[in-house]
C-alpha positions as CSV (number, residue, x, y, z in Angstrom):
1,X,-32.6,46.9,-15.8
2,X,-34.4,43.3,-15.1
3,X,-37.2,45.1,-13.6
4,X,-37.4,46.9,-16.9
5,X,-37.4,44.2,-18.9
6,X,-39.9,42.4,-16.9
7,X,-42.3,45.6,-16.7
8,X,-42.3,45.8,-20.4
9,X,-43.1,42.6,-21.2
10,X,-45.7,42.7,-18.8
11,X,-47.1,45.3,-20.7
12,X,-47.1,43.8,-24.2
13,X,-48.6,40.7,-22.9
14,X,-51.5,42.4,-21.8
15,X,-51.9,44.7,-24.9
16,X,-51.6,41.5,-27.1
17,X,-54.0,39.6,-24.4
18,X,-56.5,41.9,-24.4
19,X,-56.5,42.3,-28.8
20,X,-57.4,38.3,-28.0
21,X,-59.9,39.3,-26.0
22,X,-61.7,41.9,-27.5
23,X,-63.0,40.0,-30.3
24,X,-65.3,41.9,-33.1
25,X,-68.9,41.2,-33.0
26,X,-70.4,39.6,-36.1
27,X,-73.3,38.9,-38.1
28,X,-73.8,35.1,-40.1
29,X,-76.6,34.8,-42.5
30,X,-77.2,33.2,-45.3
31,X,-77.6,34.3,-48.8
32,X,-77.6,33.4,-52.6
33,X,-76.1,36.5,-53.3
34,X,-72.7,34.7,-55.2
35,X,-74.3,31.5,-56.2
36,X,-77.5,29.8,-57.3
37,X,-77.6,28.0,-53.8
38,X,-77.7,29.6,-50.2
39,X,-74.2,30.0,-48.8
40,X,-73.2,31.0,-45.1
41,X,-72.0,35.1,-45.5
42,X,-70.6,37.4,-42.0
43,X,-70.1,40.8,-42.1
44,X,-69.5,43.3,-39.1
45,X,-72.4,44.5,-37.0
46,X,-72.2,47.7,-38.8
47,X,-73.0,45.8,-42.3
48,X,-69.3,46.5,-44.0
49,X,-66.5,43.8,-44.2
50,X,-69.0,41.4,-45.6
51,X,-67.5,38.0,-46.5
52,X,-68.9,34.9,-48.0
53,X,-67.6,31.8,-45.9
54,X,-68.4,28.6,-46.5
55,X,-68.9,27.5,-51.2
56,X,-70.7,24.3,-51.0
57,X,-72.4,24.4,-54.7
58,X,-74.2,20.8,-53.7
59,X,-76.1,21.8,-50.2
60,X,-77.8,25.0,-49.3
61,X,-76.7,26.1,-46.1
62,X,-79.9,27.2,-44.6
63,X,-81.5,28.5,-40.9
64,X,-77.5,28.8,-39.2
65,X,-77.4,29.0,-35.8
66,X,-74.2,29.4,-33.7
67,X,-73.2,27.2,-30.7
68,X,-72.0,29.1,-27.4
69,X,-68.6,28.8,-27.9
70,X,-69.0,30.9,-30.4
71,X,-67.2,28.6,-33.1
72,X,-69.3,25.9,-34.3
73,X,-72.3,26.2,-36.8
74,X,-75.5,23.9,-37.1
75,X,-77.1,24.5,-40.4
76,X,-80.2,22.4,-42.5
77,X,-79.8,21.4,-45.8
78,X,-83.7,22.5,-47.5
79,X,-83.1,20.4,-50.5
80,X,-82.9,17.3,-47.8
81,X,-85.6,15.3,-46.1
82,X,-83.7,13.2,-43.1
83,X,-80.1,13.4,-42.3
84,X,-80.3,17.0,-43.4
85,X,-78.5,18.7,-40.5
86,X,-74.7,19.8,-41.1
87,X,-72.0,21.1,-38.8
88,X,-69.1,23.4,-40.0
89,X,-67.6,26.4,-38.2
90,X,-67.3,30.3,-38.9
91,X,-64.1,29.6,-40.1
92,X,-65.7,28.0,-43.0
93,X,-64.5,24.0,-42.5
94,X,-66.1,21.2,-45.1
95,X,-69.6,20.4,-43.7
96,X,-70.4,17.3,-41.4
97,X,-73.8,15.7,-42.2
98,X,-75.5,14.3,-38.9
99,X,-77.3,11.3,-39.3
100,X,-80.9,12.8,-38.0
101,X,-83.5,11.0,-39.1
102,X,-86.3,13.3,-38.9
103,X,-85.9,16.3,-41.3
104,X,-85.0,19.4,-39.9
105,X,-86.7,23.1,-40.9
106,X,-84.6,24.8,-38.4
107,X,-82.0,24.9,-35.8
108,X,-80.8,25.8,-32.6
109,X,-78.0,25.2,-29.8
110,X,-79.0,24.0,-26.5
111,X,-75.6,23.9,-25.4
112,X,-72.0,23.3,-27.6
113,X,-73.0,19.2,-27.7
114,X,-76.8,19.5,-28.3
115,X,-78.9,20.5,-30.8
116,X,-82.4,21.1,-30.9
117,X,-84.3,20.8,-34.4
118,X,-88.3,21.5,-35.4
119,X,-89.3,18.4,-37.5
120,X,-92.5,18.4,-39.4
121,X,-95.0,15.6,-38.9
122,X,-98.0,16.7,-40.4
123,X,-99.2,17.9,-44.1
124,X,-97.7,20.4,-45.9
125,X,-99.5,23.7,-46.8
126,X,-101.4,26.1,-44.0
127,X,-101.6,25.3,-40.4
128,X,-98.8,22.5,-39.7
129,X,-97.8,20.0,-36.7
130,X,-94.6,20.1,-35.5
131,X,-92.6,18.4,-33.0
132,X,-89.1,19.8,-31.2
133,X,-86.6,17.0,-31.0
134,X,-82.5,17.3,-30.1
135,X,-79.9,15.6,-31.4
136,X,-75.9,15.2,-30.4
137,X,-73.2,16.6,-32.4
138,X,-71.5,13.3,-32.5
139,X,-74.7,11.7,-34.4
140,X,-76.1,10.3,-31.6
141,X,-78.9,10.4,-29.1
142,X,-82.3,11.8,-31.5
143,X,-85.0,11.5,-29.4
144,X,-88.2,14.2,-28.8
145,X,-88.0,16.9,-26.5
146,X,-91.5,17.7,-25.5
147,X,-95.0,16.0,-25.5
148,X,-96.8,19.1,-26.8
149,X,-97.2,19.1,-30.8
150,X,-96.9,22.7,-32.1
151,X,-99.2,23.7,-34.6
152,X,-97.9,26.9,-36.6
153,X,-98.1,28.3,-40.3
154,X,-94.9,27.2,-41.9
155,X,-93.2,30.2,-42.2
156,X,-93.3,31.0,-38.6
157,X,-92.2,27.5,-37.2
158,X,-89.0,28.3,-39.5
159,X,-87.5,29.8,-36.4
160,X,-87.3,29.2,-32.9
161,X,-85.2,29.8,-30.2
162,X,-83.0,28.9,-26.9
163,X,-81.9,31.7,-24.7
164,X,-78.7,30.7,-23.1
165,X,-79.3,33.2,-20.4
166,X,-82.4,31.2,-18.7
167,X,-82.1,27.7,-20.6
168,X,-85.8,28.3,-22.0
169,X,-87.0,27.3,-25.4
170,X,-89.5,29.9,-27.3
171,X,-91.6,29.0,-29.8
172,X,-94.5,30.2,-31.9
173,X,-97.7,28.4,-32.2
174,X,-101.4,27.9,-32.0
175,X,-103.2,27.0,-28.9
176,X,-107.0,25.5,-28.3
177,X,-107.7,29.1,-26.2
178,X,-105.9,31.2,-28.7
179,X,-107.4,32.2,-32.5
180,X,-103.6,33.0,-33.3
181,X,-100.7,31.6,-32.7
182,X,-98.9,33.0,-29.0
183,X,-95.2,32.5,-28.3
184,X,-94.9,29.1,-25.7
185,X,-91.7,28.4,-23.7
186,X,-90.1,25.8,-21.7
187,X,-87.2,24.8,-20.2
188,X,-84.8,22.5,-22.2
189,X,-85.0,20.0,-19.1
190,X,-88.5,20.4,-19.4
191,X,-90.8,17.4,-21.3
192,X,-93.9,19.9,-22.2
193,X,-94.5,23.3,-23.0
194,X,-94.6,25.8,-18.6
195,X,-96.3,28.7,-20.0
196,X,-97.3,31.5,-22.6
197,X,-96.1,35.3,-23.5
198,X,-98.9,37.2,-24.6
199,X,-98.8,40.6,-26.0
200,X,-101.3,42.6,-27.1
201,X,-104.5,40.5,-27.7
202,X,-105.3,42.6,-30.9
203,X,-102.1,41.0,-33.0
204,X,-102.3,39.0,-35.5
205,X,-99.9,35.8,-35.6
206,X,-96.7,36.0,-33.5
207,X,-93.5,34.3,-34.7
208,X,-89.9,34.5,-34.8
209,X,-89.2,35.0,-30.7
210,X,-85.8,35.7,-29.7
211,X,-84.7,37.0,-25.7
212,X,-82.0,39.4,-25.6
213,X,-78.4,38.0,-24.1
214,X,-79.7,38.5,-20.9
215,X,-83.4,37.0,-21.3
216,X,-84.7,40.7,-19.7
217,X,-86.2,41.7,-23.7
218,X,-87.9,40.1,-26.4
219,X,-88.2,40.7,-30.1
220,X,-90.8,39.1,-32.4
221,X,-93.0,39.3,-35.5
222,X,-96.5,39.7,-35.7
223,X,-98.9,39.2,-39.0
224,X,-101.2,42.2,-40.3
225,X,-102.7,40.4,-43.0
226,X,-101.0,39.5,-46.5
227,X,-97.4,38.2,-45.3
228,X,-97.5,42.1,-43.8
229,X,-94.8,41.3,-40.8
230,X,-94.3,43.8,-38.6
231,X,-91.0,44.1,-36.1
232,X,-91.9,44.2,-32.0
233,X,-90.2,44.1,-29.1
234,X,-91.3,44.1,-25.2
235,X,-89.7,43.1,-22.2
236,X,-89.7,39.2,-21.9
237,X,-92.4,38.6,-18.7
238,X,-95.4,36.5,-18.9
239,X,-98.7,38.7,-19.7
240,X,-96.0,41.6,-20.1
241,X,-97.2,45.6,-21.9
242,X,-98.5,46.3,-25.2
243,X,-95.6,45.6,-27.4
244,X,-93.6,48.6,-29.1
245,X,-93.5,48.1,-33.0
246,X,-90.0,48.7,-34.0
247,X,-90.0,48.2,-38.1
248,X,-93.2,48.4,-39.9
249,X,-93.1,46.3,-43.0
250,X,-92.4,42.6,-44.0
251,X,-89.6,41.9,-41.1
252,X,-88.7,38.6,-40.1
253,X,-85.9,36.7,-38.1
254,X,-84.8,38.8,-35.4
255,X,-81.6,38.5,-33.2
256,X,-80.0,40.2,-30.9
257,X,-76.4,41.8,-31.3
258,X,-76.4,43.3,-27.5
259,X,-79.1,43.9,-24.6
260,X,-80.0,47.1,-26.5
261,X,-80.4,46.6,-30.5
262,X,-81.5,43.9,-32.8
263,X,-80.9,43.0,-36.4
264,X,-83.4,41.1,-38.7
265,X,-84.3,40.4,-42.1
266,X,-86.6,42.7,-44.2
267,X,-88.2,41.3,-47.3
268,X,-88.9,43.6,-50.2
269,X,-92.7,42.5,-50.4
270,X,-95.1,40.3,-48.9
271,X,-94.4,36.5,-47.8
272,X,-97.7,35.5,-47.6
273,X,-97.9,31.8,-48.7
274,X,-94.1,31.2,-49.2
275,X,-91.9,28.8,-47.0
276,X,-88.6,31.2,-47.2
277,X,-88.1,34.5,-45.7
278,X,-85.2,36.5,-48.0
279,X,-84.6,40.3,-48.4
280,X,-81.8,42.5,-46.5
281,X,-80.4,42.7,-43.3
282,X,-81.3,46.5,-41.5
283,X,-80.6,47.2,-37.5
284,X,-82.9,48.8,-35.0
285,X,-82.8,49.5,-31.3
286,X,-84.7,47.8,-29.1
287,X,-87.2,51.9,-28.9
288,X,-87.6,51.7,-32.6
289,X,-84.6,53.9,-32.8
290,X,-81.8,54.2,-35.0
291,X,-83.3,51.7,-37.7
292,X,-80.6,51.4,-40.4
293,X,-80.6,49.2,-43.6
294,X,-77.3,47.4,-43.4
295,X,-77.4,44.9,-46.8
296,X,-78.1,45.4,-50.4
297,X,-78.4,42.2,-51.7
298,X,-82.0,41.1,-51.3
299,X,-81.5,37.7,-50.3
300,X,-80.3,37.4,-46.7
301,X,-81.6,35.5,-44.2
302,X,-81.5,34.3,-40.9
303,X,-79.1,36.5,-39.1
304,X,-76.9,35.6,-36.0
305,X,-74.9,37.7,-34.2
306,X,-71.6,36.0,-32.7
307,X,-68.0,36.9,-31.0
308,X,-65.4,36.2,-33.5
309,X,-62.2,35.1,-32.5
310,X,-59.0,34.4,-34.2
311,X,-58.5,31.1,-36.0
312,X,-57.1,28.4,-34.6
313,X,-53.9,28.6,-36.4
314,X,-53.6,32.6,-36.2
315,X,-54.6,32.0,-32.2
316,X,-51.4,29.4,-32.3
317,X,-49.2,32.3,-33.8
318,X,-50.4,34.8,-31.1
319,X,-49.5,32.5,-28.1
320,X,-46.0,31.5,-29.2
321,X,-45.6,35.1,-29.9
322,X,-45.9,36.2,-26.5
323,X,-43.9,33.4,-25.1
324,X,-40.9,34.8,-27.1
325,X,-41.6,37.8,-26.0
326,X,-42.0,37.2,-22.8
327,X,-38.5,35.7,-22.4
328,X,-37.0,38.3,-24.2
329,X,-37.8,40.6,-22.3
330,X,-37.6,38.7,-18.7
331,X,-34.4,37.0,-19.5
């Protein structure tokens, strides 16, 4: 009867482990959709279930990007100038400003206690210098990350990226051998820019990179004329293939749910000459097939595709449950 008892709460243990586990793949964005001011939104990788998460009425919480434990959120305020850089989680806690003080236009992890931010430092309107700097989470340690200054239009250096899988950085911008701007990479250890991803010569401006989880793919956005965005992806080499186009019209923002399919943003209409990139959230593989619209708002941006996991306090719940059932049943 003991051996029973001990079987079956073996079993539970491991049904209820592997629920833990198992966590549901989700997308973050943000959107005005509820409010006059851009608030973080998730919904599931299949765009139902969506829920708005964080209702801060005096910041806009703009360009998230997720940390690799999966928990933490980085954000920029775009009504800020320095010190605009917030922390919360997916859960939704009260913001955290950092005390940055050069402002932020986007950001990204470089691992759960670093962040890397694109600051600008030259004039505003066309073709714009930028410089990649990191900060702490804790506030401290601002410094610049690379020598090179990145010169971009300023809705592509809204986005850049950091591929956990290979600890590189990937950025748009223009080059002195290059009429438009090429996507540039270097390792986060790295103090200047090791090299440049070129595909096909005949595009027009190149922004938005993001690797796949495993840093074998790439997806990007290239400019035909008039804020015309197009949706590309290739496999991530140096020189690499002609580049398959994946969504036609207006796309911007890509990121990777798996190895295999991508979701970005789609604008109704051309973003030529604006700062913002807002319009709804559709899916695609990384062929071109299976392109699905997954929003109908019209004013998401910037998603990010994360493992959810059960809040702290429901995790608590979970792991006192099955030590009470684990000594029921073995006692």
């Amino acid at each position: 009867m003991k051996t029973k008892k001990i079987t079956l709460g073996l079993v539970v243990t491991f049904i209820l482990y592997a629920g833990i586990c198992h966590a549901e793949l989700r997308v973050l964005f943000t959107s005005h959709h509820n409010d006059s001011n851009y608030e973080l939104y998730s919904m599931a990788t299949n765009g139902t279930d969506i829920t708005q998460i964080s209702f801060t009425s005096a910041i806009d919480e703009w360009a998230p990007a997720i940390s690799p434990n999966e928990i933490d959120v980085a954000f920029v305020n775009i009504s800020g100038t320095a010190s605009n850089i917030y922390l919360t989680s997916v859960f939704g806690d009260s913001p955290v400003q950092l005390n940055n003080n050069n402002e932020a236009l986007c950001v990204q992890y470089a691992s759960t206690n670093t962040i890397y931010f694109l600051a600008k430092t030259g004039p505003s309107g066309g073709t714009t210098d930028f410089q990649l700097w990191k900060i702490n989470t804790d506030g401290s340690g601002e410094q610049r990350v690379y020598s090179d200054d990145f010169k971009c239009w300023t809705l592509g250096a809204m986005d850049f990226s950091i591929n956990q899988a290979n600890q590189n950085v990937y950025i748009s911008s223009f080059t002195s051998s290059f009429s438009s701007s090429y996507i540039q990479y270097g390792g986060i250890a790295d103090n200047e820019i090791q090299g440049t991803l070129i595909y096909n010569s005949s595009l027009g401006d190149r922004y938005a990179p993001d690797l796949s989880p495993n840093a074998s793919k790439i997806a990007f956005c290239a400019d035909h004329s008039g804020g015309n965005h197009r949706l590309y992806s290739d496999d991530a080499v140096p020189g690499g293939t002609p580049a398959t186009q994946i969504c036609d019209t207006f796309c911007g923002n890509p990121s990777w749910i798996d190895n295999n399919s991508i979701v970005f943003t789609r604008a109704g209409a051309s973003t030529w000459g604006i700062t913002s990139y807002t319009g709804d959230i559709w899916r695609v593989n990384f062929d071109g097939g299976e392109l699905t619209k997954l929003t109908s708002i019209g004013s998401c941006a910037y998603p990010s595709v994360y493992d959810a996991i059960p809040e702290p306090y429901y995790l608590s719940f979970i792991i006192w449950n099955l030590f009470f059932i684990n000594r029921k049943f073995i006692l």
